[in-house]
Each structure stands twice: as structure tokens, then as C-alpha cells.
C-alpha positions as CSV (number, residue, x, y, z in Angstrom):
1,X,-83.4,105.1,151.2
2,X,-82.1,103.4,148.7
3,X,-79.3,102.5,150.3
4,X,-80.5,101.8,153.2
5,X,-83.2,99.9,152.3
6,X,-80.8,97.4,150.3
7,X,-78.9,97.0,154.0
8,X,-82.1,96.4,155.3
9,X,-82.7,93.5,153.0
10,X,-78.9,92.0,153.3
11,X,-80.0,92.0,157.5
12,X,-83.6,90.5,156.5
13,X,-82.2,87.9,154.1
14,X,-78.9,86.9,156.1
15,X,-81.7,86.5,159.6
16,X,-83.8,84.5,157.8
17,X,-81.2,82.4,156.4
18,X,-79.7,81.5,160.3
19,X,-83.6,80.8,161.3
20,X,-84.5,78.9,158.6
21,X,-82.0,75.8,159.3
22,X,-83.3,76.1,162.8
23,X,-86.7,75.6,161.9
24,X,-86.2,72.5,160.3
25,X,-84.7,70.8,163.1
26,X,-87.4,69.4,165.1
27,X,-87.6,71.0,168.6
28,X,-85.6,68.6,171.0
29,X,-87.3,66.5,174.3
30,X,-87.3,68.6,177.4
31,X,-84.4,67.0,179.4
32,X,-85.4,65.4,182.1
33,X,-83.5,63.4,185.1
34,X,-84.3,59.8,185.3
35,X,-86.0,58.5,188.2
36,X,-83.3,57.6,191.5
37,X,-82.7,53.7,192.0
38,X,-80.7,52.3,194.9
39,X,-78.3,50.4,194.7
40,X,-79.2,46.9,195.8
41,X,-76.8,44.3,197.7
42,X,-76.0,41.4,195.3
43,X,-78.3,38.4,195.4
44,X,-77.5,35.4,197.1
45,X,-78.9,32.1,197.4
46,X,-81.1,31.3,200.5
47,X,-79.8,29.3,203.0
48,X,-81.3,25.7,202.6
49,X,-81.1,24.1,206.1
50,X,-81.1,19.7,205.6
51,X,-84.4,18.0,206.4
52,X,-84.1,16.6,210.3
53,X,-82.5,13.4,210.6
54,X,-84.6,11.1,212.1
55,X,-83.3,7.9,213.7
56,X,-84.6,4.7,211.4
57,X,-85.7,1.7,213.7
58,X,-83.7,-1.5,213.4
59,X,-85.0,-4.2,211.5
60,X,-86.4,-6.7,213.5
61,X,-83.9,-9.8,214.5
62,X,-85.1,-13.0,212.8
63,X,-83.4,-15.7,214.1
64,X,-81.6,-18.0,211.1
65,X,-80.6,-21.5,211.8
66,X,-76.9,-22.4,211.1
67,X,-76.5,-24.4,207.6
68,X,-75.0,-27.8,208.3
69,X,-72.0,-28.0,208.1
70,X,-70.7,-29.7,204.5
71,X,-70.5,-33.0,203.6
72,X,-67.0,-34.0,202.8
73,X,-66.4,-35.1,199.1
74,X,-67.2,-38.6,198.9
75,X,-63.4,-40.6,198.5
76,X,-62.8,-42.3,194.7
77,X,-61.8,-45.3,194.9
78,X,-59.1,-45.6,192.5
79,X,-60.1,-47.4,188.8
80,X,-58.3,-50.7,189.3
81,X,-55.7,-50.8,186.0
82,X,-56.6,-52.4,183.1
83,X,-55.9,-55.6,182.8
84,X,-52.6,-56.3,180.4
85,X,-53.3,-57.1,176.4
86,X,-53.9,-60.7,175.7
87,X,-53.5,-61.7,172.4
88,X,-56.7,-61.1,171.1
89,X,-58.1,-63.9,169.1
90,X,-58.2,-63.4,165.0
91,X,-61.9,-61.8,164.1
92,X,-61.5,-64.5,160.7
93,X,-62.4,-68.1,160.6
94,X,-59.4,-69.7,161.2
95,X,-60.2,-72.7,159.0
96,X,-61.3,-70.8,156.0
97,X,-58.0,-68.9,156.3
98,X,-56.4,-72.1,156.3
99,X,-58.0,-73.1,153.1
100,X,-56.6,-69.7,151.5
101,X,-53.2,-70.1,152.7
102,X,-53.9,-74.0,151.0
103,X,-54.7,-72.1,147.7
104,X,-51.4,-70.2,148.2
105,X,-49.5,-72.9,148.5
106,X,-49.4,-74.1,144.5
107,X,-48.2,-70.1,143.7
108,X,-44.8,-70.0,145.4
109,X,-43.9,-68.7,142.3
110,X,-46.4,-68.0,140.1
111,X,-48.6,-64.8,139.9
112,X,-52.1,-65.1,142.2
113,X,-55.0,-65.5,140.4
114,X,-58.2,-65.2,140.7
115,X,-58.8,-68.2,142.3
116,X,-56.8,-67.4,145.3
117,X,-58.8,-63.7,145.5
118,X,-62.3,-65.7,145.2
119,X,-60.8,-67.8,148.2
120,X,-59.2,-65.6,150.7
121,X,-60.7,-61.7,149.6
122,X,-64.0,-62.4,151.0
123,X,-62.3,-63.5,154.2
124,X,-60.2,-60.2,155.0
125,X,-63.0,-58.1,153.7
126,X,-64.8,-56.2,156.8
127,X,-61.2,-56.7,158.7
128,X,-58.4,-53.7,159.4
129,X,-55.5,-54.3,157.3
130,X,-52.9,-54.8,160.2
131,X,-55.3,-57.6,161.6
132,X,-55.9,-59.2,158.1
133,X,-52.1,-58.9,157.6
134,X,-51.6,-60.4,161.7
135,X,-54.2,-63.3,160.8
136,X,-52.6,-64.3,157.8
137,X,-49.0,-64.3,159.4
138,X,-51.1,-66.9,162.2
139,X,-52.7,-69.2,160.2
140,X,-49.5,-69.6,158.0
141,X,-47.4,-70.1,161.1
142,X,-49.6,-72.8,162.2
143,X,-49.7,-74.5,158.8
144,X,-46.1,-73.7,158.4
145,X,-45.1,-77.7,159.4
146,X,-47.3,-78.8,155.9
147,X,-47.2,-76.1,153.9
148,X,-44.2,-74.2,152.0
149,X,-45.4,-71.0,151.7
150,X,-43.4,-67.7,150.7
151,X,-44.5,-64.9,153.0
152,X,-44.8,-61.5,150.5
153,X,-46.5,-64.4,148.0
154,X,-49.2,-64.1,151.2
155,X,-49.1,-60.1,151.8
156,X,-49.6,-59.7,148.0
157,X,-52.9,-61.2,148.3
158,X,-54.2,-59.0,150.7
159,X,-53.0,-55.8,148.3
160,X,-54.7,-57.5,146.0
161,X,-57.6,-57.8,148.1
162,X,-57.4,-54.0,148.6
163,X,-55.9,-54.1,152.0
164,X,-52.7,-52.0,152.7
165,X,-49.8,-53.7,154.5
166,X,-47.3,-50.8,156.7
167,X,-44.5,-50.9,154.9
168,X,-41.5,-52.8,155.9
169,X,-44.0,-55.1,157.8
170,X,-43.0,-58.8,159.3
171,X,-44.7,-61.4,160.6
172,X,-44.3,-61.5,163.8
């Protein structure tokens, strides 16, 4: 027995060994068939009918009077055009600018001094420089019978008067 009591054990030993793994392994769920579902059509979106249409009333009719008609733009009488330049008048005293052009008539060649600016600078003061320069060239016309008076002698008093004379200018 010997012998066949070691086969026995081989048998025991080589069954055990196949049952063992498959006692370890956790018995598996019962299969079952899940539950039937039919297939449903595919979902669409109600149909949404538009609200009635119900006729709005006309608003009432409210009489509107007529605007008058417009008032034509009044005519423009036309500016009448100035009247021409006169000669104005010079804004200086004409006989205290004769009394300077006096003063200029001892320096027809001398330098001007003071004297002459004390005379005639507080005349031209408050005056443009081309009227200054136009009321001397007047008064020295008019004295022009009596006195002998060189003309950029006369100018040079108003530059030293601090008036400016345009270059080149003449008495007209």
C-alpha cells in the first residue's frame, strides 16, 4: 500500500491544488437579462399654433387744421454804398502844428533839439504815425509860402518823437 497510497496522495494533492484557486475567486452574480425597453420615436417639439389675430380699431380721426401757409422772407433793401472818402480833417491842432513847423524853420540844417521835441512831440503823441507824418506834410504845405522848410528835417522829428514814418514815404 505503499505504493499506492503515495498515488493516492499525488491525486489528493494535485485535486486540491485545481480547487484551491477556485475557491479564492469569489462566486460570480447569477446572470440575469436586463429588463425590455422599447424603442421610443425621437422627440419633437410641440407644435406652437400663433395667438389669434385680432383686428385693432382705428384710432379715432381728429380733425387738424391746415398751418398757414408761410410768410415770404421779408425783401432787404439793399445798404445804400458808403459814401466816398473825404479827406478827413487832421485829429492835431492845426495851429500848434504850425508853431512846430515855426520851430523847424531855424534847423534847415542844423541837428533838432530839444526844443523842437518839447514843441511838436506832445502834439503827435496819441496820433498814428501815417496821420502824424500826413498832418505834418499839411501844415508845412500851407506855411510853405512863409516858411523854407526841408521835408526829412520835418519827418526826422517825428522819429524822434518815436513815431515811425513807411519807408520811402512822400508828402503827398
Amino acid at each position: 500500500m505503499e505504493k499506492g497510497g503515495v498515488i493516492a496522495f499525488l491525486l489528493l494533492l494535485i485535486q486540491l491544488g485545481a480547487i484551491l484557486p477556485s475557491l479564492s475567486c469569489p462566486s460570480c452574480p447569477p446572470s440575469y437579462k436586463p429588463p425590455y425597453v422599447p424603442k421610443l420615436p425621437p422627440k419633437r417639439p410641440p407644435k406652437v399654433f400663433p395667438p389669434p389675430y385680432v383686428m385693432p380699431k382705428p384710432p379715432p380721426k381728429v380733425e387738424t387744421p391746415c398751418p398757414p401757409p408761410p410768410r415770404p422772407p421779408p425783401t432787404e433793401t439793399p445798404c445804400p454804398p458808403p459814401p466816398p472818402k473825404t479827406p478827413q480833417a487832421c485829429p492835431i491842432d492845426t495851429l500848434k502844428l504850425a508853431a512846430c513847423v515855426d520851430l523847424l524853420g531855424g534847423v534847415a540844417h542844423a541837428v533838432i533839439g530839444e526844443e523842437v521835441k518839447k514843441g511838436c512831440c506832445p502834439l503827435v503823441q496819441g496820433v498814428a504815425d501815417l496821420d502824424a507824418a500826413l498832418c505834418l506834410c499839411t501844415t508845412i504845405r500851407a506855411k510853405a509860402l512863409n516858411l523854407n522848410v526841408v521835408l526829412p528835417i520835418a519827418l526826422q522829428v517825428l522819429i524822434g518823437c518815436g513815431k515811425s514814418v513807411p519807408p520811402g514815404f512822400q508828402c503827398p
